[in-house]
C-alpha positions in Angstrom: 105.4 94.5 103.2 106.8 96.1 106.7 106.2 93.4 109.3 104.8 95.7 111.8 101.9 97.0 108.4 101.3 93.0 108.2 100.6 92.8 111.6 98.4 95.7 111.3 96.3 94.2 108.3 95.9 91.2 110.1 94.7 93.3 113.1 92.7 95.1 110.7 91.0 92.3 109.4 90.2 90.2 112.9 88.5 93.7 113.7 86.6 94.3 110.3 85.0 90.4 110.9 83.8 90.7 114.2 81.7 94.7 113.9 80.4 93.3 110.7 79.0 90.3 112.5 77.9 92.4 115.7 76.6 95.0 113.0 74.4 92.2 111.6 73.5 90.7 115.1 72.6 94.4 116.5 71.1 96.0 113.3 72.6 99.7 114.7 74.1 100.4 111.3 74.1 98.4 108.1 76.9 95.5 107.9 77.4 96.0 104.2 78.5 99.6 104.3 80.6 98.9 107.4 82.5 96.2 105.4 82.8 98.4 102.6 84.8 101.3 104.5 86.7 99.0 106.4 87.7 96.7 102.7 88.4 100.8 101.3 91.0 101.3 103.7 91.9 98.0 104.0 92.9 98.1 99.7 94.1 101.8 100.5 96.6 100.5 103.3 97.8 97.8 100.8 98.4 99.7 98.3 100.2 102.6 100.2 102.0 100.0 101.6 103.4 98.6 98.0 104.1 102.2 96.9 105.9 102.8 100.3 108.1 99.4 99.5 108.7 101.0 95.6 110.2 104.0 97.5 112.2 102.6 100.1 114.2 100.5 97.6 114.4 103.2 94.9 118.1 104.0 94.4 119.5 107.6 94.6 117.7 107.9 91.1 115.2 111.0 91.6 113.6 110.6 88.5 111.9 107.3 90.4 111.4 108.7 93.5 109.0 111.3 91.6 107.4 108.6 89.5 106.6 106.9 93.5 105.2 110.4 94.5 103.6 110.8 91.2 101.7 107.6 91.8 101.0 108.4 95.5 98.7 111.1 94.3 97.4 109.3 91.7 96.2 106.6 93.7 94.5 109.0 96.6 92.9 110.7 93.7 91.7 107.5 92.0 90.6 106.5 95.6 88.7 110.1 96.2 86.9 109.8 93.1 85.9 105.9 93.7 84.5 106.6 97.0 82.6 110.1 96.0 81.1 107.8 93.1 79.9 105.2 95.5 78.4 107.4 97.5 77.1 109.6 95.2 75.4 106.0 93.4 75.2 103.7 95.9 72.7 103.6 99.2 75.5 103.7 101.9 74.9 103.9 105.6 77.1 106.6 106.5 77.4 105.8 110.5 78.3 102.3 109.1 80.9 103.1 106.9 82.2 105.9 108.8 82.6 102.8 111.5 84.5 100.8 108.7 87.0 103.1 108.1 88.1 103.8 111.5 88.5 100.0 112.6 92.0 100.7 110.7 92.9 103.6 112.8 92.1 101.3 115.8 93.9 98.2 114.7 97.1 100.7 113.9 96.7 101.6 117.6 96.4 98.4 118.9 99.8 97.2 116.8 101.6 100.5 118.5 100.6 99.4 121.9 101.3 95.6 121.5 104.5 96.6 120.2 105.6 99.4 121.9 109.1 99.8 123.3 110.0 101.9 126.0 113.3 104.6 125.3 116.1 104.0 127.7 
């Protein structure tokens, strides 16, 4: 995986540790569907991140780079369908999981400004 993604999964998951345990501590929203949005786009980020690898070292082959593709929108609609099921079965919090899913977003931001380099 790109270093600067592993750095952002690592971010990702320092993050995702501590709001579940101040979720617990503070009772605001429920820890369990926190974890559960952050570990959704913590599995989506992996696996966008192996597909993205399968692309980069496809050859000039196109036939490959549409299989990639082809699986790119087969895993986001494997990944739609997964979550609408959960929520559609499962008692989720949605303030909690809502907060799951944007700890990503955050921990992206916070790799961008830790490594940020500055155009001559």
């Amino acid at each position: 995986m790109n270093p600067f993604l592993q750095n952002v999964a690592r971010w990702h998951v320092a993050m995702l540790v501590a709001a579940v345990a101040v979720a617990a501590a503070s009772r605001h929203v429920s820890p369990i569907s926190l974890f559960l949005g952050g570990a959704v786009m913590g599995v989506d980020l992996w696996a966008m991140g192996r597909l993205w690898n399968r692309l980069v070292r496809a050859t000039s082959a196109e036939p490959r780079v549409t299989m990639v593709l082809g699986l790119m929108v087969l895993k986001f609609s494997v990944f739609l369908c997964l979550l609408g099921a959960v929520f559609w079965r499962a008692p989720i919090d949605p303030a909690g999981f809502g907060v799951g899913v944007t700890i990503l977003l955050i921990a992206c931001v916070a790799e961008a400004l830790r490594t940020r380099t500055y155009a001559s």
